[in-house]
VEXDREN-2710 file (C-alpha; in Angstrom, 1 decimal):
% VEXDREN-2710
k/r/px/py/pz
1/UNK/-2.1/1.8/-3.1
2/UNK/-2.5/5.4/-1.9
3/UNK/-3.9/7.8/-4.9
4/UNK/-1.7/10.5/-3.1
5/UNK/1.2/9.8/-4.4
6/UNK/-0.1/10.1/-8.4
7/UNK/-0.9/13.6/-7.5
8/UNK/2.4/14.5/-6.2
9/UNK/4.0/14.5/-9.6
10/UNK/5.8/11.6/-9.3
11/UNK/8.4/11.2/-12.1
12/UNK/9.3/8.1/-14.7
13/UNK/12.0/7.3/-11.8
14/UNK/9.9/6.7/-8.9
15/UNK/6.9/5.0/-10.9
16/UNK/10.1/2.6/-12.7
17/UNK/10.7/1.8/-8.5
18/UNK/7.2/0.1/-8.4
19/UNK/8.9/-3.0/-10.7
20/UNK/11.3/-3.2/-7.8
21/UNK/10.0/-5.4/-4.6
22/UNK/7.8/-2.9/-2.5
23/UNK/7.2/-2.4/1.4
24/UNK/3.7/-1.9/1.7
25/UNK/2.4/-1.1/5.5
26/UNK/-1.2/-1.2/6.2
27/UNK/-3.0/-1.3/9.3
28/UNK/-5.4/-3.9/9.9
29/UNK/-9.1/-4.0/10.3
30/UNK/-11.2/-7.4/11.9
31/UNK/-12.8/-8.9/9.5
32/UNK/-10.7/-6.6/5.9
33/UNK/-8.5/-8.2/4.0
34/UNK/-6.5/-5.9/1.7
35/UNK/-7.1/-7.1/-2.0
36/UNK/-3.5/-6.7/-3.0
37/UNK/-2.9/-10.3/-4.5
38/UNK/-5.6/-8.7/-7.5
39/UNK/-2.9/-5.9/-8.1
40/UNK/0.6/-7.6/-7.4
41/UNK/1.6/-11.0/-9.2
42/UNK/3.5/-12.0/-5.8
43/UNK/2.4/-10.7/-2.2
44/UNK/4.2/-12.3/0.8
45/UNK/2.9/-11.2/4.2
46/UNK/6.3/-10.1/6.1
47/UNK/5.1/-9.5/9.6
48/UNK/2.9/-7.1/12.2
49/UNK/3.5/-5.0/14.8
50/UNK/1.0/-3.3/17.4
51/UNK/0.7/-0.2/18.4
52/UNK/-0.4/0.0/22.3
53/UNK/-1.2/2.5/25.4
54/UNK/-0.3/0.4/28.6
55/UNK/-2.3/-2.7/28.4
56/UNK/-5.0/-1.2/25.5
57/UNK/-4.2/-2.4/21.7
58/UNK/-4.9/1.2/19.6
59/UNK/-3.9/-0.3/16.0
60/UNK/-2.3/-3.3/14.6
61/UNK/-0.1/-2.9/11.3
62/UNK/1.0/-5.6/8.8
63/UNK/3.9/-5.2/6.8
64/UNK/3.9/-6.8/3.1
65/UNK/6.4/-8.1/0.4
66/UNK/4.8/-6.8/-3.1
67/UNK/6.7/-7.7/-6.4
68/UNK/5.3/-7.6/-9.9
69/UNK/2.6/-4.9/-10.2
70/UNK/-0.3/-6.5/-13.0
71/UNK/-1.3/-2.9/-14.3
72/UNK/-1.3/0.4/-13.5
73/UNK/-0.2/1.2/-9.7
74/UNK/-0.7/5.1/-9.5
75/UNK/-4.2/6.6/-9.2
76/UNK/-3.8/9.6/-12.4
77/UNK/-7.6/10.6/-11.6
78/UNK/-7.8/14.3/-10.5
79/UNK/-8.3/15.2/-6.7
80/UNK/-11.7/15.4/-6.0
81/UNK/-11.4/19.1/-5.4
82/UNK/-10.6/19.8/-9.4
83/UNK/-13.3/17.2/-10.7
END
């Protein structure tokens, strides 16, 4: 998941929200597949959507289920700009 929100401060509350089910949106790359089934015990693709300009496709986005986190969720390393 996004290390950005470890380094917002997030409190006990918000990280005790990561047990809940989680919306996760991604956009998607040919050929990447995002590795969440290694971090989640359950993931359940929910859908896509594109994004277009008249005719031309600019992004695609895929929307995901993700339930039981198997470890630590929040990246606590440092920015890069303190290390």
């Amino acid at each position: 998941m996004n290390g950005q929100i470890g380094r917002l401060g997030a409190t006990q509350n918000a990280i005790n929200i990561v047990g809940a089910p989680t919306d996760y949106v991604r956009e998607i790359w040919p050929g990447q597949e995002a590795p969440l089934s290694d971090a989640f015990a359950r993931v359940e693709k929910v859908g896509e959507t594109e994004r277009k300009r008249g005719p031309l496709l600019i992004e695609t986005y895929a929307l995901h289920l993700l339930q039981g986190p198997k470890g630590e969720v929040f990246d606590r390393a440092p920015p890069p700009e303190l290390k």
